[in-house]
C-alpha positions in Angstrom: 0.0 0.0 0.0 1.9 3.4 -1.2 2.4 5.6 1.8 0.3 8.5 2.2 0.8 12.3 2.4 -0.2 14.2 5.9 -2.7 16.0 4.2 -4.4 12.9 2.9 -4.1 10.9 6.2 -5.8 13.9 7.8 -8.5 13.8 5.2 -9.3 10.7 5.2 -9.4 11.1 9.3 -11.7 14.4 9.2 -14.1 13.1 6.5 -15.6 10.6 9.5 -18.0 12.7 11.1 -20.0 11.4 13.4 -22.4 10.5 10.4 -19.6 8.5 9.0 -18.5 6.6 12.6 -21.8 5.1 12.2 -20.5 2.9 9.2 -18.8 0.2 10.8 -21.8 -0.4 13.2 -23.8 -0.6 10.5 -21.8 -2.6 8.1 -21.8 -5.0 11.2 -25.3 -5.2 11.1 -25.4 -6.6 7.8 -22.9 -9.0 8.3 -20.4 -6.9 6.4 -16.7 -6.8 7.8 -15.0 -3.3 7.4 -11.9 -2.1 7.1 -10.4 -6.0 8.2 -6.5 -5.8 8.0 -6.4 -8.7 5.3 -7.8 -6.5 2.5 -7.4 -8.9 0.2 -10.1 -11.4 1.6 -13.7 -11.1 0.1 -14.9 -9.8 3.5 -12.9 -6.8 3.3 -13.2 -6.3 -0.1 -16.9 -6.0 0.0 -16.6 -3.7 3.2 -14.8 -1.1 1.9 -17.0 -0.5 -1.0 -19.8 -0.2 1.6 -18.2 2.0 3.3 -17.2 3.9 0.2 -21.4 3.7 -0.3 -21.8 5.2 3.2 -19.8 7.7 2.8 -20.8 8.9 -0.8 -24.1 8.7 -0.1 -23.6 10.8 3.4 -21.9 13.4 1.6 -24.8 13.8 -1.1 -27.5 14.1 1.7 -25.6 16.3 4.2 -23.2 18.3 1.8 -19.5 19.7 3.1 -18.7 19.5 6.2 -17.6 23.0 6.3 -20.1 25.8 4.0 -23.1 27.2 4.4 -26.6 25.6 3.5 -28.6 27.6 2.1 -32.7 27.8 1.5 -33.9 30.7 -1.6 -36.9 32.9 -0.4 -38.4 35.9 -1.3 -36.2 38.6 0.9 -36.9 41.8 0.4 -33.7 44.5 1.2 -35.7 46.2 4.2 -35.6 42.5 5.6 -32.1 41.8 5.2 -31.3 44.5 7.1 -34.1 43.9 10.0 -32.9 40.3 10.5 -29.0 41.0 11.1 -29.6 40.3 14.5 -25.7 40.2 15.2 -25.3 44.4 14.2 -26.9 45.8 17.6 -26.1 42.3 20.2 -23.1 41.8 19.3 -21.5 45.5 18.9 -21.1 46.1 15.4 -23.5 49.2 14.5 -21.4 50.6 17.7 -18.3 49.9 16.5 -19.2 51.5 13.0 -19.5 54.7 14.9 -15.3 54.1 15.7 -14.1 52.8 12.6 -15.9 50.8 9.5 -12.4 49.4 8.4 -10.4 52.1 6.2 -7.4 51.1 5.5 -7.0 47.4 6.2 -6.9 44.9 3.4 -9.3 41.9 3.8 -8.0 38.8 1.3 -11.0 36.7 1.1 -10.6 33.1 -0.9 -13.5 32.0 -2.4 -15.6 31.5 -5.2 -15.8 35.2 -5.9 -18.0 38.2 -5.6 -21.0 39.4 -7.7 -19.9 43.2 -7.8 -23.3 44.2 -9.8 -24.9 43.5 -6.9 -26.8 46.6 -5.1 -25.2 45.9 -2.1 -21.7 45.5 -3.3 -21.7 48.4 -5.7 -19.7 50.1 -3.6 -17.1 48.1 -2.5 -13.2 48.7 -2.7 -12.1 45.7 -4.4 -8.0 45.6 -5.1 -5.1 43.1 -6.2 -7.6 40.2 -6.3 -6.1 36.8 -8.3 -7.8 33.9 -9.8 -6.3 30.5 -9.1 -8.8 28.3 -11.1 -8.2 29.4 -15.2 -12.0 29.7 -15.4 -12.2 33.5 -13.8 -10.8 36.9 -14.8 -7.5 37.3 -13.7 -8.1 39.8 -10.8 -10.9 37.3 -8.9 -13.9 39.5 -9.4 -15.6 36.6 -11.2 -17.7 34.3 -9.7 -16.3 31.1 -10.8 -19.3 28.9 -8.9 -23.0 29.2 -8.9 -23.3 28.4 -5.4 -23.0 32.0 -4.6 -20.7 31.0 -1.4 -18.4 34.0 -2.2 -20.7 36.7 -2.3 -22.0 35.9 0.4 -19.1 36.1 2.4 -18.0 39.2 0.5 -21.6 40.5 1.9 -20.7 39.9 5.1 -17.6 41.3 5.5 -17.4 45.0 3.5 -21.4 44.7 2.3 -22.6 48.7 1.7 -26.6 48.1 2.0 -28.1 50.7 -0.3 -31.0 53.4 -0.3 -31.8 54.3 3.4 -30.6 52.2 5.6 -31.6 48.9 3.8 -30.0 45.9 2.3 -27.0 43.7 3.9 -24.5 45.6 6.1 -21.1 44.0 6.6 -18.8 44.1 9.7 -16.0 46.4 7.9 -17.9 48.1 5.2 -15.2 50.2 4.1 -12.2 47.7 4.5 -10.0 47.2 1.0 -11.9 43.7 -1.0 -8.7 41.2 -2.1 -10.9 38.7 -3.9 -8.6 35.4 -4.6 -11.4 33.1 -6.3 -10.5 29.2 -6.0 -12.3 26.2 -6.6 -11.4 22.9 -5.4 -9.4 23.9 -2.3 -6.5 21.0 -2.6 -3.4 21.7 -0.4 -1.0 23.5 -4.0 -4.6 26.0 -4.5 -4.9 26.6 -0.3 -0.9 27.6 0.1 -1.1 29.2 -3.4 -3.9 31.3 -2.3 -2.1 32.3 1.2 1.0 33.3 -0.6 -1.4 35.4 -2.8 -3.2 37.2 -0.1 0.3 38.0 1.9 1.7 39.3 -1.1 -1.1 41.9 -1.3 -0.7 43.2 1.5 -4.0 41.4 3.2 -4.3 42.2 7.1 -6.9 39.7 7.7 -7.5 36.5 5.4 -11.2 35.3 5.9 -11.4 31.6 4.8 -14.7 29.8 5.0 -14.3 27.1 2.7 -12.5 23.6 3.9 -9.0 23.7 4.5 -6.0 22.3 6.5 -3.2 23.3 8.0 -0.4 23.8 6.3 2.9 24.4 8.9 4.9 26.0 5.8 2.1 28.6 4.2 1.3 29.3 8.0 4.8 30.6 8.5 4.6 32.6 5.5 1.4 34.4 6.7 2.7 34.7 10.4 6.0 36.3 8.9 4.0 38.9 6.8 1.9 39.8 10.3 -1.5 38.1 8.7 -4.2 37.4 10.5 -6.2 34.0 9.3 -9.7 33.6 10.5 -10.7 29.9 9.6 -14.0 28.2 9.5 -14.6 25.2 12.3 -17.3 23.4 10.4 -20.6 22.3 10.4 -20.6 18.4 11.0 -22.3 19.0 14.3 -18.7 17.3 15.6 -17.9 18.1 19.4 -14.5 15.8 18.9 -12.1 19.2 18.2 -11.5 20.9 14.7 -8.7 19.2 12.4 -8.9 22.1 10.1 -7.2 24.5 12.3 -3.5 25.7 12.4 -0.8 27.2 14.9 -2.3 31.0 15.4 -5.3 30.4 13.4 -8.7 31.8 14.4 -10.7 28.8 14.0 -14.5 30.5 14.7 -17.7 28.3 15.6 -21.8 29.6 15.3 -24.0 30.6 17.3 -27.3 31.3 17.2 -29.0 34.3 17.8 -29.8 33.1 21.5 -25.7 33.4 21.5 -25.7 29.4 22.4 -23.7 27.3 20.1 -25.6 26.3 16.9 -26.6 22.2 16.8 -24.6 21.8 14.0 -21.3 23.9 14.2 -18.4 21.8 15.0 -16.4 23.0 18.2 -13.9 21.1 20.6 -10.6 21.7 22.1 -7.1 21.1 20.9 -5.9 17.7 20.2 -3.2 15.5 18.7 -3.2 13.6 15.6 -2.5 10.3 15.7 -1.9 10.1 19.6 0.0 7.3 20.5 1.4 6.6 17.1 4.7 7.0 15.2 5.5 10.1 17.5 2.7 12.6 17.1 3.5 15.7 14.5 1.5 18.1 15.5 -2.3 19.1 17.5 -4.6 21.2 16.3 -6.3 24.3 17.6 -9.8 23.6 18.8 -12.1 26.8 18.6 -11.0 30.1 19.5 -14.3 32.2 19.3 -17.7 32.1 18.2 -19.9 34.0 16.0 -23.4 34.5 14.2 -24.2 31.0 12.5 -28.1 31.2 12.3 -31.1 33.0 13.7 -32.5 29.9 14.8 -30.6 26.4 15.1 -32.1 23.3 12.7 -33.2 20.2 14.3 -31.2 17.1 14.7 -32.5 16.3 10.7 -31.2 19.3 9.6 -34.7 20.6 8.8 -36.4 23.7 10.3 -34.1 26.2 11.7 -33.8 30.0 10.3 -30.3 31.3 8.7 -29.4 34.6 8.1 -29.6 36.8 5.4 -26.7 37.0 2.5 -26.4 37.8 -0.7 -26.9 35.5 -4.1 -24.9 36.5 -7.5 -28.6 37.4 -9.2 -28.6 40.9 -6.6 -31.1 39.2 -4.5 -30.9 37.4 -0.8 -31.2 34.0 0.6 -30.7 32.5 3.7 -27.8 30.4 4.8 -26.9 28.4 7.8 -23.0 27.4 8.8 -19.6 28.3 10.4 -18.5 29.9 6.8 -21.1 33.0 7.6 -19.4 33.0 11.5 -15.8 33.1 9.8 -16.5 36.3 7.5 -18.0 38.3 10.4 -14.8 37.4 12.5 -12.9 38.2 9.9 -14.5 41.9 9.5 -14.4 42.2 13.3 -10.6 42.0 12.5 -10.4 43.9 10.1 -11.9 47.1 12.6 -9.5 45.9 15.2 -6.5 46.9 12.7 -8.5 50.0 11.9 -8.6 51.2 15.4 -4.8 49.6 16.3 -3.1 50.3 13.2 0.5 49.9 15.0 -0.7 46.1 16.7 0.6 43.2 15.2 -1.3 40.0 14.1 -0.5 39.0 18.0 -2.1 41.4 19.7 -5.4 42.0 17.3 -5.8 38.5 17.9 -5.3 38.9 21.5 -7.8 41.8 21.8 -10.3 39.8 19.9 -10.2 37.1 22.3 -10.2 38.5 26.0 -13.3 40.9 24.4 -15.4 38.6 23.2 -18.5 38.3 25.9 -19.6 35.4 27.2 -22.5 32.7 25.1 -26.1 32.5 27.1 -24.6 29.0 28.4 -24.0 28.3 32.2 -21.7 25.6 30.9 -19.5 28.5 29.8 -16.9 29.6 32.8 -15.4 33.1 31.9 -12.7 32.0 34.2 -11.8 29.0 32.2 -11.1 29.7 28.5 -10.6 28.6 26.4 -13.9 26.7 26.5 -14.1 23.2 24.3 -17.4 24.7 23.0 -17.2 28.4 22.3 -13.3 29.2 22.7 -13.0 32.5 24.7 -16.3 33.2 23.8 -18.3 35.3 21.5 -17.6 37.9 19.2 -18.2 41.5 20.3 -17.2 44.2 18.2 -17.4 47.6 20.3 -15.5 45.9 23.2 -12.6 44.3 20.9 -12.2 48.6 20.0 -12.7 50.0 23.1 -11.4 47.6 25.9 -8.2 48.1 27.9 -5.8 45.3 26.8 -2.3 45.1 27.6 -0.1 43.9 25.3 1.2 40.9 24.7 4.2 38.9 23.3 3.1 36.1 21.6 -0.1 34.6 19.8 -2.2 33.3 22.4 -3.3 30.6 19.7 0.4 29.7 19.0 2.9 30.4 16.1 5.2 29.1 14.1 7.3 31.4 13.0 10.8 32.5 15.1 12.4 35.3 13.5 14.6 33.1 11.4 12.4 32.7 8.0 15.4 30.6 6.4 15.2 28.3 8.8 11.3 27.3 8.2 11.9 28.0 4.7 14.8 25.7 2.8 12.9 22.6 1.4 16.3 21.3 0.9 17.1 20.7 4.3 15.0 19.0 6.6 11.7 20.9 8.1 11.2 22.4 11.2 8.2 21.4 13.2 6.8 22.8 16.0 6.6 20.9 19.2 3.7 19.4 20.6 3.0 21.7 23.5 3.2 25.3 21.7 -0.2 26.0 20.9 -1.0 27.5 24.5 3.2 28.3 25.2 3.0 31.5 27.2 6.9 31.8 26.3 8.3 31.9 22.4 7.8 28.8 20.4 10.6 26.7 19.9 11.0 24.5 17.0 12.7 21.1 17.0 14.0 19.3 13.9 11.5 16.0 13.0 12.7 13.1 10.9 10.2 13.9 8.1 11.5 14.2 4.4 10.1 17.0 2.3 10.3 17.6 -1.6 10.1 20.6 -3.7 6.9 21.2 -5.5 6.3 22.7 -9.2 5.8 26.1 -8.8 5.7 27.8 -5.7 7.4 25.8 -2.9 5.2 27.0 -0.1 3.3 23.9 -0.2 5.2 21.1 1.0 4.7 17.4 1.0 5.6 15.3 3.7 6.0 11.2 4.0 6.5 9.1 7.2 10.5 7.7 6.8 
């Protein structure tokens, strides 16, 4: 059996959501044996393709795990604006009255914006990039018809229009970098970092499915860029594999502020504990924001999301972390506004302590990061106006040290972080692993890794 890459060990790993853990109890149901360790026998043959059944199917019924699902109404503009419940609770229309995010640089990657939109007309989009062949070259082309990327566009810098209707982003007059992708492999995802760094983006807002990628990371972390990430919306309480060392990883909530029925959320955790010398953990969520009005029943049916944007000029409603990520992501972008001369450390920082606490007595202020809702949830005004001393070092983690060479010749061996840094109160230091990397066509940013 040819040995795997990282990234496809950890996708195979995060595609069993607790939908798919059900397979092997139901395969043994049936009398079907799965995932036997003589895959040659008849037994295990016939298992795998039922689980490959299980899965395929799973994925047709219930979609990405991380997105937004989305119902088509008729939404008129006065009723966008009247249903952004998140505006007055969670501090944004007081924030506006600080700072609506002159100045800073939000890369969003995406399927792209619809800029003919009413809401959008008045957007400042800059230095965008398309990384699929099938858009225009500066990513204001939608190159889906899923209209995932306008609506995270609308939530982040969205204008509204006439008097004080249509969808209002969190950082309405933050700089657009639109970087349109479409299958998100690991080349497109470091590709599309690289991109957004070298554009001068503040903030990257990233709701689509990714994974971490140690040598991209550093790239962003040496440029001072803040990622905001998406946790996912599998429902999963088991942690989120998607996140990376200083990422923002952001779960949902509802407009009750308690966490959404269907956003993932957990606390750090290993991969592969117990087994050929763990590489790395992950980052578990760090905050929460606006997921849905109203949280959908264990079928996925009922439930209210909120309002965004569709590439015809009109509105639908949409439920997931992806809608969560882009407000984050605009909260950050008024944070670097406000703080111009704080560094990706510190805006992070800020973000965190501020955030207010969920309408959950399981939620201890006193003991953040929570497994459910990180350090909380979102508030805007507080994240600008708060007293909050400064501090040193990410309090998500990094893995960058100064020495960029270091974390950056593919022809040596890499540098990985160890185990314990994501909550380090003191620098990170890296320690040399016995992993073997090779260069990459194109851009080396993106590197491959094998077990020796």
């Amino acid at each position: 059996m040819p040995r795997r890459t990282v990234g496809e060990i950890r996708n195979a790993d995060s595609a069993l959501s607790p939908r798919a853990r059900l397979v092997p109890k139901a395969a043994e149901l049936s009398g079907v044996r799965v995932g036997s360790s003589g895959w040659g026998d008849r037994a295990g043959w016939v298992g795998w393709r039922v689980l490959v059944v299980f899965v395929v199917v799973g994925g047709l019924l219930f979609g990405p795990v991380v997105g937004v699902s989305a119902a088509r109404d008729e939404i008129t503009a006065g009723q966008a604006r009247a249903e952004q419940w998140w505006l007055e609770s969670l501090g944004v229309s007081a924030a506006h009255e600080i700072t609506r995010g002159a100045g800073v640089r939000v890369c969003v990657i995406d399927t792209g914006p619809a800029v003919s939109h009413p809401d959008l007309r008045g957007v400042d989009f800059q230095d965008g990039q398309d990384l699929t062949g099938r858009g225009s070259p500066d990513g204001l082309t939608s190159v889906d018809d899923d209209d995932h990327g306008v609506a995270m566009i609308g939530l982040i810098a969205g204008q509204g229009h006439g008097q004080g209707v249509g969808l209002l982003g969190t950082a309405p007059e933050a700089t657009i970098i639109s970087v349109t992708v479409g299958d998100l492999d690991v080349d497109t995802q470091a590709k599309a970092y690289k991109a957004c760094a070298d554009a001068g983006a503040g903030v990257i807002s990233l709701s689509l499915g990714s994974r971490p990628l140690l040598g991209a990371m550093a790239y962003l972390q040496a440029r001072d860029v803040v990622l905001v990430g998406a946790a996912g919306n599998d429902g999963s309480r088991d942690g989120v594999t998607n996140s990376g060392f200083g990422e923002v990883s952001v779960g949902g909530v509802n407009a009750q502020l308690r966490l959404d029925s269907w956003s993932n959320a957990g606390g750090p955790s290993l991969i592969f504990p117990g087994r050929l010398n763990p590489l790395f953990d992950t980052g578990g969520v760090a905050i929460t924001a606006p997921f849905s009005i109203e949280s959908k029943g264990p079928d996925r049916s009922g439930g209210v999301g909120l309002v965004t944007l569709t590439q015809g000029g009109g509105y639908r409603r949409s439920s997931g972390t992806s809608n969560a990520t882009a407000i984050t992501a605009g909260v950050v972008a008024l944070v670097r506004a406000r703080y111009p001369e704080l560094n990706a450390a510190n805006v992070v920082n800020r973000l965190l302590v501020t955030a207010q606490p969920p309408n959950d007595e399981a939620f201890d202020p006193a003991e953040v990061p929570s497994p459910l809702y990180g350090w909380g949830v979102v508030d805007a005004y507080a994240a600008l106006t708060e007293d909050v001393p400064e501090v040193e070092h990410n309090p998500l983690g990094s893995i960058y040290v100064r020495n960029r060479r270091r974390m950056w010749s593919w022809r040596r061996l890499q540098w990985m972080p160890r185990l314990s840094c994501l909550n380090q109160p003191r620098p990170v230091r890296l320690r040399r692993r016995k992993l073997m990397t090779r260069r990459l066509p194109g851009w080396s940013g993106s590197p491959r890794w094998w077990w020796p």
